[in-house]
SERO-4910 file (N, C-alpha, C, O; in steps of 0.05 Angstrom, whole numbers):
BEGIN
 pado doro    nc1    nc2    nc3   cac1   cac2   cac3    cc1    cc2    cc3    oc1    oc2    oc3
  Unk    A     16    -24      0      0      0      0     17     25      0      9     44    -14
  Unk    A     36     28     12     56     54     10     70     46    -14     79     66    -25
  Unk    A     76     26    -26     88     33    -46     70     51    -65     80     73    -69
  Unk    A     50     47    -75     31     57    -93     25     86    -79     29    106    -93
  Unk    A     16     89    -54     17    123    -45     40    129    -53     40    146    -70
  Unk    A     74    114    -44     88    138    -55    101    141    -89    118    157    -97
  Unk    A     84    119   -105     85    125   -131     67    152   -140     76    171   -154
  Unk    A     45    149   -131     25    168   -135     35    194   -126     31    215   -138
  Unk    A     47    192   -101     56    231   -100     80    231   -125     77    244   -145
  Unk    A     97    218   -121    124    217   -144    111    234   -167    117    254   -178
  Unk    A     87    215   -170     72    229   -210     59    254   -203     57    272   -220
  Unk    A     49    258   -176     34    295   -178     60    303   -176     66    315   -197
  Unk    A     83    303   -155    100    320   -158    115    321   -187    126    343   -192
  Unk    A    117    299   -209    119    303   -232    113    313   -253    126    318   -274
  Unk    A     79    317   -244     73    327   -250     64    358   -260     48    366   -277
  Unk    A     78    372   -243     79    396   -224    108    405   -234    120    420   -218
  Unk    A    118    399   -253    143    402   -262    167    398   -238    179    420   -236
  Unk    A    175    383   -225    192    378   -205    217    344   -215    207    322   -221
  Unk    A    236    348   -215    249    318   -234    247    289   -200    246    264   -197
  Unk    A    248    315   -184    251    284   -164    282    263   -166    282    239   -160
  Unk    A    295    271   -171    320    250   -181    328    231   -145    320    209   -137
  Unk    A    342    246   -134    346    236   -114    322    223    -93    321    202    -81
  Unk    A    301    246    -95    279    242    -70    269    220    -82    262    202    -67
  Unk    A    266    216   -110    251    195   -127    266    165   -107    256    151    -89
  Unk    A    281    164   -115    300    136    -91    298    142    -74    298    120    -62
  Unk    A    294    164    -51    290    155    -28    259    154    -13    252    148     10
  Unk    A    248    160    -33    215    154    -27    203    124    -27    186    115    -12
  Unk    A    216    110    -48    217     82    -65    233     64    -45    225     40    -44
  Unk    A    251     70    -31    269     52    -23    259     56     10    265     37     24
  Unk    A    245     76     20    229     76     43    200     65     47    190     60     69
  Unk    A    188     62     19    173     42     17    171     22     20    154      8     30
  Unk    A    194     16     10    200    -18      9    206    -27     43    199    -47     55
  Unk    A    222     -5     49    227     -9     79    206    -17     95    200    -41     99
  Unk    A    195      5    104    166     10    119    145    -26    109    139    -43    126
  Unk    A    141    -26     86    126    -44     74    137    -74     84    122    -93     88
  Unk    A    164    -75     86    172   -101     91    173   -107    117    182   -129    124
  Unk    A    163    -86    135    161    -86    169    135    -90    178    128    -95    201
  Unk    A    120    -87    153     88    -92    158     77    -69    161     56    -69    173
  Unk    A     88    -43    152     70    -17    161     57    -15    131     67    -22    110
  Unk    A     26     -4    136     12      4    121      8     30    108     -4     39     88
  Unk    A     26     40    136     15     74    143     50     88    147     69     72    147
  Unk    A     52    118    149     77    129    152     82    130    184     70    143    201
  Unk    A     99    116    186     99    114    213    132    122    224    154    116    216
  Unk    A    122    141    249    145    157    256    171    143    250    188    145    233
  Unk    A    164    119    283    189    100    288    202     89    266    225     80    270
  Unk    A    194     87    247    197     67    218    217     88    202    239     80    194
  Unk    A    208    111    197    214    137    185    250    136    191    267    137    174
  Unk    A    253    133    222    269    149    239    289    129    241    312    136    245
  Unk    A    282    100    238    301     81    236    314     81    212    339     80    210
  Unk    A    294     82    192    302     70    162    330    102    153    353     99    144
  Unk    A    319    126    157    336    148    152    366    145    172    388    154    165
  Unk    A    361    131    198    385    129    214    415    107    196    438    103    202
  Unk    A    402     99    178    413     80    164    433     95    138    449     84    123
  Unk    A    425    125    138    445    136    124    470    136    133    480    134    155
  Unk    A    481    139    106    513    137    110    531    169    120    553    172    128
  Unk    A    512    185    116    532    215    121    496    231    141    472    227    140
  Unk    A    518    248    155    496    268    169    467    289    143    446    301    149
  Unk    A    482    285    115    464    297    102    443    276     89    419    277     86
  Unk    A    459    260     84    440    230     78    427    229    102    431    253    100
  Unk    A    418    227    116    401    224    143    382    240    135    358    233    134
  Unk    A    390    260    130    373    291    140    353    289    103    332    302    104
  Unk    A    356    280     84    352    286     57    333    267     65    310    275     62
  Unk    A    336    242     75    316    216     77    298    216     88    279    206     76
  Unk    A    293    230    120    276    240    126    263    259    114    241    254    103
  Unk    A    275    286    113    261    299     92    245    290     73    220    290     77
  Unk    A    254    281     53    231    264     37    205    258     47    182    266     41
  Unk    A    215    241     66    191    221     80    166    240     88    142    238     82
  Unk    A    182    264    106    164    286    115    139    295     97    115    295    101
  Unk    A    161    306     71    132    312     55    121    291     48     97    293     54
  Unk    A    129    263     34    114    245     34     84    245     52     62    242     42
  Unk    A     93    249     83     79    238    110     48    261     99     25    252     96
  Unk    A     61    297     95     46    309     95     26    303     72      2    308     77
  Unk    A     31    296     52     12    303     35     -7    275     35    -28    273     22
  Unk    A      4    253     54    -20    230     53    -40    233     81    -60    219     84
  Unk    A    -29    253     99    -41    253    119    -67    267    115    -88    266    129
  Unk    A    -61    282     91    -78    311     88   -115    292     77   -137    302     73
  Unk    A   -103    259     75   -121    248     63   -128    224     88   -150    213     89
  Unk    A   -114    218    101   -123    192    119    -95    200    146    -72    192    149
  Unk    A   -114    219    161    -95    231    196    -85    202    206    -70    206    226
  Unk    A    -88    176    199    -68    158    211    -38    160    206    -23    156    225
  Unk    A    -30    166    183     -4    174    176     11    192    194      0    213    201
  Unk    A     30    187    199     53    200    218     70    225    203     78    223    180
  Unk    A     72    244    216     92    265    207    112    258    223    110    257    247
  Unk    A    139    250    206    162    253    233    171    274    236    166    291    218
  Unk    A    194    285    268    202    305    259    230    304    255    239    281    256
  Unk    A    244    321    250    275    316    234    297    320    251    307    343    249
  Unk    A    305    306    263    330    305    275    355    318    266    370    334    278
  Unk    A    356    309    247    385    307    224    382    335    214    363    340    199
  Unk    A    404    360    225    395    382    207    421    386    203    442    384    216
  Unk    A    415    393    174    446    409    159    443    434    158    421    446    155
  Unk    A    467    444    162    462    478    162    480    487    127    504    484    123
  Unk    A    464    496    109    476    503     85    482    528     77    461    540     84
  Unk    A    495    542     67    494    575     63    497    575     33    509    557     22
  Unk    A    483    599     16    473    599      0    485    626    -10    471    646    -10
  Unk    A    518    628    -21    536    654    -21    516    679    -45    504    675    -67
  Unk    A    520    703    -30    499    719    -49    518    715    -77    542    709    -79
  Unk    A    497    721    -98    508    729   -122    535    752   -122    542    763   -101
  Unk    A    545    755   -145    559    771   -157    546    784   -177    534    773   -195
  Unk    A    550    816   -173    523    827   -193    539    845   -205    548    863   -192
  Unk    A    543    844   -227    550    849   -254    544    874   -256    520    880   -253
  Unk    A    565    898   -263    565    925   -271    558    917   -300    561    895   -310
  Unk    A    542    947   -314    544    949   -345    567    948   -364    565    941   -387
  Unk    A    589    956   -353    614    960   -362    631    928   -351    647    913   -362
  Unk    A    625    929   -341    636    888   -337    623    869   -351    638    850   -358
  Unk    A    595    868   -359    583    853   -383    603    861   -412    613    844   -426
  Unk    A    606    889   -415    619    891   -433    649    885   -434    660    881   -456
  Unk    A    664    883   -410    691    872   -410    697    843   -418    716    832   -428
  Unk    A    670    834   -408    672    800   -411    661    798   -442    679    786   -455
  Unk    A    647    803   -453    647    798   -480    664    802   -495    673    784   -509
  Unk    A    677    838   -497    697    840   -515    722    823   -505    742    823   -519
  Unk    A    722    810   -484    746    789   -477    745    768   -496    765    760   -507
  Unk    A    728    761   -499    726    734   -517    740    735   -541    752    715   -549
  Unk    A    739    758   -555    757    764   -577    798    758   -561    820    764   -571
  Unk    A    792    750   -546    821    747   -528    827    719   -533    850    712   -529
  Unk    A    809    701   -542    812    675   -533    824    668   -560    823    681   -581
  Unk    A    838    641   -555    859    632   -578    833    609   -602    821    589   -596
  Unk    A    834    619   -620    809    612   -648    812    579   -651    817    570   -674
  Unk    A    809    559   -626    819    540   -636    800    524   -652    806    503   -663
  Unk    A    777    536   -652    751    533   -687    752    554   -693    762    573   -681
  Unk    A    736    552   -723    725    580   -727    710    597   -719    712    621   -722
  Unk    A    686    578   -702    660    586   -684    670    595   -659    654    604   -642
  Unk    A    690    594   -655    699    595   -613    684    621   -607    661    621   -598
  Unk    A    702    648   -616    693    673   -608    671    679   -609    661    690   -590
  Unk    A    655    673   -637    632    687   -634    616    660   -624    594    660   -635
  Unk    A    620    643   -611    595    624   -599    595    635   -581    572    641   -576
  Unk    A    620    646   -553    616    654   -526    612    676   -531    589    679   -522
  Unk    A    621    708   -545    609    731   -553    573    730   -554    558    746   -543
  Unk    A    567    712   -566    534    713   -572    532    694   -544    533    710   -525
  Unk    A    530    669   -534    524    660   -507    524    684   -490    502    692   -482
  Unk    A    544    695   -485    548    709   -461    528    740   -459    518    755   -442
  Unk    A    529    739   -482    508    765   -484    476    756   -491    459    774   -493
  Unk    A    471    739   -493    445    722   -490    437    718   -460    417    728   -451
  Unk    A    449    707   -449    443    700   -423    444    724   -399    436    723   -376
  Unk    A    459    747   -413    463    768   -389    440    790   -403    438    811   -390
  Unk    A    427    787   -423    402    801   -436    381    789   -435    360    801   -437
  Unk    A    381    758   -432    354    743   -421    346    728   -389    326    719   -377
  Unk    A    375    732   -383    374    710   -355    384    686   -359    397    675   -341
  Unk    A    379    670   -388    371    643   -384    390    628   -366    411    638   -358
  Unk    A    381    601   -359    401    583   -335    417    577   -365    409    577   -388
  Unk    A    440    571   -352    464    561   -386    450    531   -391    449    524   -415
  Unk    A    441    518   -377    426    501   -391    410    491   -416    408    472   -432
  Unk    A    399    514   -408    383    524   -432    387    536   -454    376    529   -474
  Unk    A    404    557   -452    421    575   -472    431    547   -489    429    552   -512
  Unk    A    440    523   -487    467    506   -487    445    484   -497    450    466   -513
  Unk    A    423    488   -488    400    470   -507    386    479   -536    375    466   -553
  Unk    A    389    498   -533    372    515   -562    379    502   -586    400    490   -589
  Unk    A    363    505   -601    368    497   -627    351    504   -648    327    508   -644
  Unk    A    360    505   -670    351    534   -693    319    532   -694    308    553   -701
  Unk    A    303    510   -689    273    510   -687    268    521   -658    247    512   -648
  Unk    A    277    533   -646    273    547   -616    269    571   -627    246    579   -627
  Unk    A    287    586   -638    285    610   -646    257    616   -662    258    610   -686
  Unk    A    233    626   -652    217    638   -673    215    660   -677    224    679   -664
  Unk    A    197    662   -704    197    698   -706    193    712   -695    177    703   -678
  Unk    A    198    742   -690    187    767   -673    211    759   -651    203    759   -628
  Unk    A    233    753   -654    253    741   -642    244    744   -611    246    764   -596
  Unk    A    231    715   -606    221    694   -600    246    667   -590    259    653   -605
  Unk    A    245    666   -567    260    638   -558    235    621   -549    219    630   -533
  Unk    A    234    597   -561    225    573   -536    241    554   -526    254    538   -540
  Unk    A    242    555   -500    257    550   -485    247    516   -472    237    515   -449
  Unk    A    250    494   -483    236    470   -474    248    453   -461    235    434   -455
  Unk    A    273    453   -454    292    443   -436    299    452   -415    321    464   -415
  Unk    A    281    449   -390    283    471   -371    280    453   -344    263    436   -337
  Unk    A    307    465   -328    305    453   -300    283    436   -297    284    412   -298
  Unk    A    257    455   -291    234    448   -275    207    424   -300    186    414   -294
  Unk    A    222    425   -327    214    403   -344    187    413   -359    169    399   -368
  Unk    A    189    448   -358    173    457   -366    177    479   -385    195    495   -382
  Unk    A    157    483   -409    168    505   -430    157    530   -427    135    534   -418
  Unk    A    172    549   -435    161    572   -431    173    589   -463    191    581   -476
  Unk    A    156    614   -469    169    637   -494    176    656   -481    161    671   -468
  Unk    A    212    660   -482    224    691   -475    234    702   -502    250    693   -519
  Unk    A    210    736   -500    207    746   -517    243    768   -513    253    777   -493
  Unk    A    250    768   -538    284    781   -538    276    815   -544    257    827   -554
  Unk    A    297    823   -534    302    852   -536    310    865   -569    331    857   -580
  Unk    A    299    879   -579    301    879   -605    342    878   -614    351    872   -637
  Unk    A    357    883   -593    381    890   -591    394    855   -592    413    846   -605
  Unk    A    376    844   -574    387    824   -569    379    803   -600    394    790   -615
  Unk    A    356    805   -600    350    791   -631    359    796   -649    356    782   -669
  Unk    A    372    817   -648    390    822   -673    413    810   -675    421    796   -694
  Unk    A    429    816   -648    453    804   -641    453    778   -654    466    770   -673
  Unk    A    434    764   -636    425    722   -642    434    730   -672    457    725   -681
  Unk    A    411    743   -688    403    737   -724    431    731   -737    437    714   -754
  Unk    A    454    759   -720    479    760   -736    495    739   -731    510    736   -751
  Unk    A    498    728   -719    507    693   -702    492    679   -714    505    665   -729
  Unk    A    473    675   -716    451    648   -730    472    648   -767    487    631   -777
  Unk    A    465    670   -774    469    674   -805    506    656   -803    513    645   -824
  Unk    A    524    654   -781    545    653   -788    546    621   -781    561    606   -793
  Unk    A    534    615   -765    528    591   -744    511    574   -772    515    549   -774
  Unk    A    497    585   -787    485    558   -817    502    556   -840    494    546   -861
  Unk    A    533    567   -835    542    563   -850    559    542   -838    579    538   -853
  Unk    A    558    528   -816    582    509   -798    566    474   -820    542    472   -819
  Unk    A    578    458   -833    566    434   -849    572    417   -821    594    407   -817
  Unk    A    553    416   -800    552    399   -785    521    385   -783    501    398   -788
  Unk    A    519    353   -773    497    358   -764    477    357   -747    453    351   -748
  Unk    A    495    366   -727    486    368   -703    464    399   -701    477    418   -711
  Unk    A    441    406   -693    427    425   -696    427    444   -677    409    461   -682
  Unk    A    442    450   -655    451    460   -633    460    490   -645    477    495   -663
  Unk    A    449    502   -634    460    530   -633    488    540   -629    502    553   -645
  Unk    A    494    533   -609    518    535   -598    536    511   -602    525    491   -593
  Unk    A    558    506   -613    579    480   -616    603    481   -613    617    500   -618
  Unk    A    609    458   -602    642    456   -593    652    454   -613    639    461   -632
  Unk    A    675    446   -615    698    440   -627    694    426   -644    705    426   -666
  Unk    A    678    411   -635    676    381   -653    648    378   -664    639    356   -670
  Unk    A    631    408   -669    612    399   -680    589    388   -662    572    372   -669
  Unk    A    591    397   -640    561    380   -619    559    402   -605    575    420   -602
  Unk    A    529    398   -595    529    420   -574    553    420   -549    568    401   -544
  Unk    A    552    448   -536    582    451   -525    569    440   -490    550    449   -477
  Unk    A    586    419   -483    579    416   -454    585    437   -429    606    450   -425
  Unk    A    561    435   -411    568    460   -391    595    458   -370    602    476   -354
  Unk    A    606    436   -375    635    444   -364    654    455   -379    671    469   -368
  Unk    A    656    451   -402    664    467   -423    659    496   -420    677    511   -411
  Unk    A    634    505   -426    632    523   -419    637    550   -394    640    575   -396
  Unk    A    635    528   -369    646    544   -340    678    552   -344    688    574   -338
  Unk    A    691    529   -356    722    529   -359    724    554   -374    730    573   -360
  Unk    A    721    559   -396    719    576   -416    718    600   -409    734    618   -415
  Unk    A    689    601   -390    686    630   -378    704    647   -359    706    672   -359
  Unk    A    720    622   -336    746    620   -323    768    641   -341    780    662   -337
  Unk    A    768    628   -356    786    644   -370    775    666   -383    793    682   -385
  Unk    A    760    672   -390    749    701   -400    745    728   -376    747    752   -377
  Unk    A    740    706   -355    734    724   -326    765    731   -324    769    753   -313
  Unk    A    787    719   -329    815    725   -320    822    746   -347    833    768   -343
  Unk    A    813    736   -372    820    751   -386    808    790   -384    818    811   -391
  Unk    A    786    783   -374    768    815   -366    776    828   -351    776    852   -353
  Unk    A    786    816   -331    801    823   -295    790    832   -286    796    852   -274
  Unk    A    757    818   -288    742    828   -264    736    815   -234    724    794   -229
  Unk    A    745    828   -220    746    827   -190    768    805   -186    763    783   -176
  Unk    A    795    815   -194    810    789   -192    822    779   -163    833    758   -158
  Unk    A    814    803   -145    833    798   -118    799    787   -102    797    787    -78
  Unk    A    787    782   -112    762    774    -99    759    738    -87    759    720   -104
  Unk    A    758    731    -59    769    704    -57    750    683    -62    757    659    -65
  Unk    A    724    694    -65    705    677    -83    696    689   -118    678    705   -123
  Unk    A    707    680   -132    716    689   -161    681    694   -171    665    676   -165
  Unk    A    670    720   -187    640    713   -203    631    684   -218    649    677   -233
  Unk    A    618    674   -219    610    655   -239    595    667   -263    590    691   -266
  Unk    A    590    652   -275    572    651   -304    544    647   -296    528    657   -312
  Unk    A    534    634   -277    503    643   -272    504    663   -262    482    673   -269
  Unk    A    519    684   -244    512    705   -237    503    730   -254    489    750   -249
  Unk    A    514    723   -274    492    736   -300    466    728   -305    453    745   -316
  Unk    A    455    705   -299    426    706   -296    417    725   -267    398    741   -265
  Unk    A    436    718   -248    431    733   -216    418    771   -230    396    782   -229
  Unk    A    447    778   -241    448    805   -255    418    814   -268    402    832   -265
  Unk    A    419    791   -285    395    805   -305    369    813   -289    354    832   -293
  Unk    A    367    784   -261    346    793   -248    337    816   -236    314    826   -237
  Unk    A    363    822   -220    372    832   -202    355    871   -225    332    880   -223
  Unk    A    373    880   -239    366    896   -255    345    906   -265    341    929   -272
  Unk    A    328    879   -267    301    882   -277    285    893   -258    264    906   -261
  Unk    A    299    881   -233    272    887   -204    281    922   -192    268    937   -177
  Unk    A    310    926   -207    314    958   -201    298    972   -211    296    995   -202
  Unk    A    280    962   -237    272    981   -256    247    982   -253    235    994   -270
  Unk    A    236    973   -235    210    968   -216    197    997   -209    212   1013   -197
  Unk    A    170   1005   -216    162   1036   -213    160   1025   -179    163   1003   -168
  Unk    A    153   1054   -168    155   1050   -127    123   1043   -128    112   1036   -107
  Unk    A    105   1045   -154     77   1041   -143     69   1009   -142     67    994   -162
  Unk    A     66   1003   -115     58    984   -109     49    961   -124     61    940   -127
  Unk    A     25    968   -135     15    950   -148     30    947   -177     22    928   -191
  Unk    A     49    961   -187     64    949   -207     85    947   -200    102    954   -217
  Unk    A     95    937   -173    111    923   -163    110    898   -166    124    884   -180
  Unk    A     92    893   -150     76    859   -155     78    851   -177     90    830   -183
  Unk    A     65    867   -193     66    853   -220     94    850   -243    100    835   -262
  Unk    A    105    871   -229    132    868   -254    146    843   -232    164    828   -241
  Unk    A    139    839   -206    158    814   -202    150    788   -204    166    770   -201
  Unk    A    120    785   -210    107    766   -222    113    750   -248    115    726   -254
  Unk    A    114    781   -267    122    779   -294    149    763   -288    152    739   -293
  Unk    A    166    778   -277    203    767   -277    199    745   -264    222    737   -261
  Unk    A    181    726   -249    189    701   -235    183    683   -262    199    665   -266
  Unk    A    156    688   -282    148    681   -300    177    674   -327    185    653   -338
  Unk    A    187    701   -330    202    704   -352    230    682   -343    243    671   -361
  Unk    A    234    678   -317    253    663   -308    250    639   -303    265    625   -290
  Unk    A    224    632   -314    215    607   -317    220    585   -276    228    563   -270
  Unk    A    212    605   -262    214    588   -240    179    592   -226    162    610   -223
  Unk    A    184    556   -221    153    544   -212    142    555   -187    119    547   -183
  Unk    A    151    570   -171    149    584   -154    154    609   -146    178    615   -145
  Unk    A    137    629   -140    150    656   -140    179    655   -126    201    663   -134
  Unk    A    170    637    -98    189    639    -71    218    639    -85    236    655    -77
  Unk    A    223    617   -108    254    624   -125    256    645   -123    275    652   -109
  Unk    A    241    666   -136    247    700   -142    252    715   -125    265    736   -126
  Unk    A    238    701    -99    245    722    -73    278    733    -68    287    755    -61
  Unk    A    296    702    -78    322    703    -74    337    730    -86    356    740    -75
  Unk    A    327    738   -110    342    761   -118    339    788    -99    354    808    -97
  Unk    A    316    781    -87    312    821    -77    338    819    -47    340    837    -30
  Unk    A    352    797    -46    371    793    -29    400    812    -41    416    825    -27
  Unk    A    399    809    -69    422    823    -76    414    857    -84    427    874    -95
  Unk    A    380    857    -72    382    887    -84    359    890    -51    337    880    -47
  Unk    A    376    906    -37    362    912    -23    346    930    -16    327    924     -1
  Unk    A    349    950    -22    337    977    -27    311    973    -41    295    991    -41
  Unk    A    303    946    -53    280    944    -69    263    921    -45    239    917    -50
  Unk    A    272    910    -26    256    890    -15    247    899      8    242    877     20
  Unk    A    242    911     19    214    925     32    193    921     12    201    922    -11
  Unk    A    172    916     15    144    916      9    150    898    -11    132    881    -12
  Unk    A    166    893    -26    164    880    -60    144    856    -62    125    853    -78
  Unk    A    158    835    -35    152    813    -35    125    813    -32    114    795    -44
  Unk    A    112    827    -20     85    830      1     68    844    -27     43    840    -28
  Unk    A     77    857    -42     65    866    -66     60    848    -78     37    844    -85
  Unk    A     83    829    -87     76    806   -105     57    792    -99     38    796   -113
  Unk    A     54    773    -80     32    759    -58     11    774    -64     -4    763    -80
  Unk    A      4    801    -54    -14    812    -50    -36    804    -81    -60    798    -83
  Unk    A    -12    810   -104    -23    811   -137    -28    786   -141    -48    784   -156
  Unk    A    -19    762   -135    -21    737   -143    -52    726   -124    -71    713   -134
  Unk    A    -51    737    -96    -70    725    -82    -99    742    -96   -119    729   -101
  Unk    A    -99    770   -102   -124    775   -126   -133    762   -144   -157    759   -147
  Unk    A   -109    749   -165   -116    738   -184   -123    703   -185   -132    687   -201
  Unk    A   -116    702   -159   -132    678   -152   -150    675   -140   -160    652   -139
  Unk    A   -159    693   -129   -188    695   -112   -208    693   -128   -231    694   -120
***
């Protein structure tokens, strides 16, 4: 019987755009547990043994976890089910972004023209990436998934390879669609056939370690913030783009809410609460913001 309850949450939470990778095994493998002890139901003691059986203090703490929400969302249907509570706590810190001057977007691009041509595509693949992603946000995931049927007209991205396993259309800045068009035109002349926007060396799409390395060196080649002892990354240009957009926020309330509605939307995350994270790097904007947004979302659901 718990196996099938915790198949069934597995597919709503799958449903719900969520991949489940890890929790997926430890929901499945606590089933089997519980089930082979004779429990029918989520039961504390059972919970608290089977998670004690991890191998590291975060394995403990991830296993229960699971279980927890498991516990909650079957209780919500039959109160015999047990919530346990969690022993096992990890303490994680979550380093703020690095937020990107206008004039540092532009150091890191014209850097790329720095890099040694070891294709013909090198420069202008990270020139156009890097200015894609710091004019749209996207996670490099995605940027690194595109492919020439993504691009539609009224320069138009669809974006269908996405963390959360869901698609969304980010509409481009006429600046930025142009940019793409002049890259596309040079990018159909590569006789490969791989359909990837972006390509390595060898003709395939370019892998995201490739890419981090790459940027490593473009960040050295830019010299930005070099005495800094945690170096910028390459998502912090999605951080940036957010970050900027929520500056440009009028002070009137109600189109507060909504321009951070819009930007949780355009950032393709399943939850506002993701978005909350940026008004951390802009603080001057998070008073009320959050409470605006809520406020606009709980109208339009009423």
């Amino acid at each position: 019987m718990l196996t099938v309850h915790a198949e069934r949450y597995i597919a709503l939470r799958r449903a719900l755009g969520f991949k489940l990778h890890a929790s997926l095994t430890n929901l499945r493998a606590f089933a089997r547990y519980a089930t082979d002890r004779g429990d029918t139901h989520v039961r504390a003691v059972t919970a608290l043994d089977w998670a004690t059986e991890g191998c590291s203090p975060y394995t403990r703490y991830a296993r229960l976890r699971d279980v927890v929400h498991l516990a909650r969302f079957l209780q919500a249907e039959d109160p015999a089910h047990e919530i346990p509570s969690n022993p096992f706590q990890v303490h994680s810190f979550r380093p703020l972004p690095y937020i990107y001057s206008n004039a540092e977007v532009a150091q890191l691009i014209s850097a790329v023209s720095l890099l040694r041509p070891s294709y013909p595509l090198r420069r202008k693949v990270y020139a156009t990436l890097l200015g894609l992603i710091a004019a749209t946000g996207l996670r490099i995931s995605e940027a690194l998934n595109l492919e020439f049927q993504d691009v539609l007209p009224g320069g138009i991205l669809h974006i269908h390879h996405t963390k959360c396993g869901k698609s969304r259309m980010v509409p481009l800045h006429p600046s930025a669609a142009q940019a793409l068009e002049a890259y596309l035109e040079v990018r159909r002349q590569a006789v490969v056939a791989d359909n990837h926007i972006f390509l390595s060396a060898g003709g395939r799409r370019i892998s995201s370690s490739m890419v981090e390395y790459t940027f490593h060196r473009i960040l050295r080649l830019a010299r930005i913030a070099p005495d800094r002892s945690r170096r910028p990354r390459l998502h912090d240009l999605r951080h940036t783009f957010a970050t900027r957009a929520l500056e440009q926020c009028s002070a009137e309330r109600e189109s507060i809410g909504r321009h951070f509605v819009a930007l949780s939307t355009y950032l393709g995350h399943t939850d506002i609460a993701y978005t909350y994270w940026y008004l951390e790097a802009t603080p001057e904007l998070m008073s009320g913001m959050a409470v605006a947004a809520e406020a606009v979302l709980f109208k339009e659901g009423a």
